[in-house]
N, C-alpha and C positions, 0 to 999 in steps of 0.2 A: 504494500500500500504506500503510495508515494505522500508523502506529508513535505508541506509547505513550512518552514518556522524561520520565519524572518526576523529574528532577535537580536537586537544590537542593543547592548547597553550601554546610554549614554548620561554617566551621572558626574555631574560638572561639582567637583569637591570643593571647595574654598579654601582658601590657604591657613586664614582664619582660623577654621572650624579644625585644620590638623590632629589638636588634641581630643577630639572626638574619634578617632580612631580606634578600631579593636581588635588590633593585634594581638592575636591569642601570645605568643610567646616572640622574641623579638623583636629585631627593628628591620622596616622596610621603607618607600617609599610611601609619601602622604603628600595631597595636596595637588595631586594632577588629574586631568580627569583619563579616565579610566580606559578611553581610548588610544590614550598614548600616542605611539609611532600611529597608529592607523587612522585618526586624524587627517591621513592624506595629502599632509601640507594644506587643510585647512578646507576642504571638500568636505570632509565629513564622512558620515554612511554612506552617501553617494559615491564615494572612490568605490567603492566595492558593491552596492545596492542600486542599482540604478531605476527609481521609481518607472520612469517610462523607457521603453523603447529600446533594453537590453544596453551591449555595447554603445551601440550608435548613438545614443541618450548621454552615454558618455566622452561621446568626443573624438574618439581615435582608437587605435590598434595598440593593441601592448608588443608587437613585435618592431626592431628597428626596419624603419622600410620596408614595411608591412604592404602586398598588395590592398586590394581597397576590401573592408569588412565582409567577410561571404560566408558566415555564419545564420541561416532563418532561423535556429532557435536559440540565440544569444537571448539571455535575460529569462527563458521560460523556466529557471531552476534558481528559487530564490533570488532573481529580480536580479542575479549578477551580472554586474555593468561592464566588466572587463571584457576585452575580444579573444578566447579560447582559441581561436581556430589555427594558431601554430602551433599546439600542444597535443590536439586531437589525433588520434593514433601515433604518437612519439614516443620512442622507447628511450627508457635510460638502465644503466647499466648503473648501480649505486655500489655504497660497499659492499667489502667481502662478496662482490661478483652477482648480489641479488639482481633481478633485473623486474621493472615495471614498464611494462607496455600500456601504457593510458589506454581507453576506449577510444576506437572513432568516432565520430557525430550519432549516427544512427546506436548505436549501442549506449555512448557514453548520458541520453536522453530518456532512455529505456532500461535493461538489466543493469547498466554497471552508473548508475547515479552517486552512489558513495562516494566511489572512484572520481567522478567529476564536482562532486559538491568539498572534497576532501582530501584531492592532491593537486587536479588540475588544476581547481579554483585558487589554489593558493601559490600554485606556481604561475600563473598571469602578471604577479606582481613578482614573485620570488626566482624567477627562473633566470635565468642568467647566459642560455644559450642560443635557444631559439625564438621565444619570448622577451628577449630585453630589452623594455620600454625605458622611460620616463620618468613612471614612478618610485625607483629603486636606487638612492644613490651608494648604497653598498654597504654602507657602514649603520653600525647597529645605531637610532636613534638616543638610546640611553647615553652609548658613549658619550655621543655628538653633545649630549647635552649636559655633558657632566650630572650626569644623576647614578654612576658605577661604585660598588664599595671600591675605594679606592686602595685598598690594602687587598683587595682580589683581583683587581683587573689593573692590567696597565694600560699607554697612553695609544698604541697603533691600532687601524682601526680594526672592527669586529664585522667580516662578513655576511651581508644579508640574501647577495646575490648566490643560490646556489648554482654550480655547474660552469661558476666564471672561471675557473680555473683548472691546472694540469689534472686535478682529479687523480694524483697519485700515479700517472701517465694512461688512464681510462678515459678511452676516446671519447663517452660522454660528457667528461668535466666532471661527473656525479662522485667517482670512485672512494672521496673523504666524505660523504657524507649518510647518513643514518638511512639504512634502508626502509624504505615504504612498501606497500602494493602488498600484490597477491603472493609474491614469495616470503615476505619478511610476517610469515604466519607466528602466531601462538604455537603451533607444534616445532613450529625451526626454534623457536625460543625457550622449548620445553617449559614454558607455562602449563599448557597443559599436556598431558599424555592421556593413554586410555585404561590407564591404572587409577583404579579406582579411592585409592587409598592413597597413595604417593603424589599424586598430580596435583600441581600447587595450587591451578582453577576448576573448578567446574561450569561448563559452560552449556546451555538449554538451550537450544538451537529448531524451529522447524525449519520445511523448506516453503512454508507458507508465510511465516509471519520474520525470518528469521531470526537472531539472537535471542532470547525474550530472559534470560537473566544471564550473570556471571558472578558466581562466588566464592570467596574460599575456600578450601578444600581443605589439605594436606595441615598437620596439625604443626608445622614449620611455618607456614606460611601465613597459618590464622595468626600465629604470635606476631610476623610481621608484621600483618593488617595491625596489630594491636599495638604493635609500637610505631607506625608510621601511618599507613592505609592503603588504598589500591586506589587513588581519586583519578590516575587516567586513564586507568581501564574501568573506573564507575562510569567515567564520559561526566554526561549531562543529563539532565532533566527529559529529555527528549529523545537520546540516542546512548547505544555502550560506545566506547572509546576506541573499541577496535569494529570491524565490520565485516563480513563474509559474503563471498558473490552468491549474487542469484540464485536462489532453487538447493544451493548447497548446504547440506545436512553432519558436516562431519567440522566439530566442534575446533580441530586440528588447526583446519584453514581459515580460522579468525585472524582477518588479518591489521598491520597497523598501518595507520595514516597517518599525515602531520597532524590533524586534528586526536587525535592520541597523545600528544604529548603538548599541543599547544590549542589556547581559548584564546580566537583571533579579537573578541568581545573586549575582553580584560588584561590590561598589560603588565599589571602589577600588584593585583589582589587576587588571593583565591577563596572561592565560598564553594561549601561542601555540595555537589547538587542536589536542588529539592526533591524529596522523595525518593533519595537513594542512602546506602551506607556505604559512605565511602571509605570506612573505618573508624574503630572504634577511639583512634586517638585523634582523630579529627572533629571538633566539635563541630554539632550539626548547623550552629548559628553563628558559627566563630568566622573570623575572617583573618588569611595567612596572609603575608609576604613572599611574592614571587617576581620573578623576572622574565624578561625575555617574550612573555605572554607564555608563560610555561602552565599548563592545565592542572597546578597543583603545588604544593606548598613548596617552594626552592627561593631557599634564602641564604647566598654566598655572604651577605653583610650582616649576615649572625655569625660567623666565625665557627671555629671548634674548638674554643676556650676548655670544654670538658673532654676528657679522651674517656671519660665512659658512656657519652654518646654520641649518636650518631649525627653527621649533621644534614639536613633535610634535602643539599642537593645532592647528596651520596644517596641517598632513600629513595629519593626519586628516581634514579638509574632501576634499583636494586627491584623494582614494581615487573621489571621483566628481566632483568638478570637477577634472578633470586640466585644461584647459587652461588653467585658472589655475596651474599647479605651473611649477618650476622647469625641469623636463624636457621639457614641452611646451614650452618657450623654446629649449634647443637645450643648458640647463645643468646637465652631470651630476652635476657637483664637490660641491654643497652636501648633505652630510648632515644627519641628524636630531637635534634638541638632544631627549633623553628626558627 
């Protein structure tokens, strides 16, 4: 069932009101609004939402020297204003050798919409090879704005453009960065297996409705949830965090998207989403400190002043490399520094 959810959240903070903040544990950013980098240079939702008219509503191609707009169903998936049409059946080769092959137009509209609502869409702006527009000048906004702990990050810039570079000598540009798509599954990442009792998720899957819950399993990894949580594979309110193609029934090929590890909404709070548990150490009303637009609590400017915990951008990894976590060790004790 195809669902529409056009949800931007746009909560303009006051700089004023700062001390209103409720950061459950830590310090983050306060005082910008919530938009961030996607803001657009000052566009708004409309960088990416484009009320009327799809692309064209928007102005121009996201490709350099883009032939002329030849997309008819630009904008019929969540109103996105960007012009997809050099993305639509492009395959990239990411790390460690994954490879994602986007949908073409006719598919990417029809079975494989995750796919297009959840890699494409995000590479319009982020892509860096065949794609790159205007909107992307490379460098991470935070930097640019001095808003970085600055005892975590140094002064050169932080790339936004993926695939602008040697890519480790991968002829897509991709080969440094985080695999996405249909290969970079829950089974490749031994989240889940078909072991009933050792598999770190359990995942409820038909081929009607698919995904319809994801939980912890494996009594290693409920300790996890309990000292950190699983909040990007909770997703959202509306959707799990990872997604499995069409008609597919085998819990395996769950697979991750950017939107898995980042909420394009929110650039620097996280809130637990409504009507989920995204674990037990995550308070359901609480609000974290994150960065980067990271879909869950990561806070480099909390430090790890304590070496008997853990600290929150390390946890955030550990959500699909569990067996590198503390719990896959045998070690429950060590909480999460926020």
């Amino acid at each position: 069932m195809k669902k529409l959810f056009f949800v931007v959240f746009v909560v303009v903070i006051a700089a004023g009101m700062a001390a209103a903040q409720t950061y459950t544990q830590g310090s983050g950013l306060v005082g910008y609004d919530i938009l961030g980098a996607h803001q657009n240079g000052g566009r708004g939702c409309a960088g990416c939402h484009a009320p009327h008219s799809g692309a064209a509503g928007g102005g121009g191609n996201v490709a350099t020297n883009a032939v002329a707009f030849n997309d008819p169903l630009s904008g019929s998936e969540a109103l996105f204003g960007q012009d997809v049409t050099p993305l639509l059946g492009y395959s990239i080769t990411l790390g460690n050798g994954f490879v994602e092959a986007l949908p073409g137009e006719a598919a990417a509209y029809t079975t494989q919409v995750d796919e297009l609502r959840q890699i494409t869409m995000c590479l319009a702006c982020h892509d860096g090879v065949v794609a790159k527009g205007q909107m992307m000048n490379g460098d991470s906004w935070e930097r640019r704005m001095g808003l970085l702990p600055s005892t975590a990050y140094g002064t050169r810039p932080i790339p936004t453009l993926l695939g602008n570079d040697s890519g480790n000598g991968n002829t897509s540009g991709y080969g440094n960065d985080h695999p996405v798509g249909t290969q970079a599954t829950l089974g490749a990442a031994r989240l889940w297996t078909n072991n009933a009792t050792t598999s770190p998720l359990t995942v409820t899957v038909d081929a009607t409705n698919g995904i319809t819950n994801i939980a912890p399993n494996s009594a290693a990894y409920v300790s996890f949830v309990a000292n950190y949580g699983y909040p990007s594979v909770a997703g959202s309110p509306w959707g799990w965090g990872v997604s499995i193609p069409h008609g597919d029934t085998n819990p395996g090929d769950a697979f991750l998207t950017c939107t898995t590890c980042h909420n394009q909404h929110a650039m620097y709070v996280y809130v637990a989403p409504r009507g989920k548990q995204a674990g037990a150490a995550i308070v359901g009303n609480g609000t974290y400190p994150t960065y980067f637009f990271i879909n869950a609590p990561y806070n480099p400017g909390a430090g790890n002043g304590n070496p008997q915990m853990a600290a929150s951008t390390t946890q955030f990894c550990r959500q699909c490399h569990f067996g590198e976590s503390n719990e896959a060790f045998g070690i429950t004790t060590v909480k999460t520094q926020f």
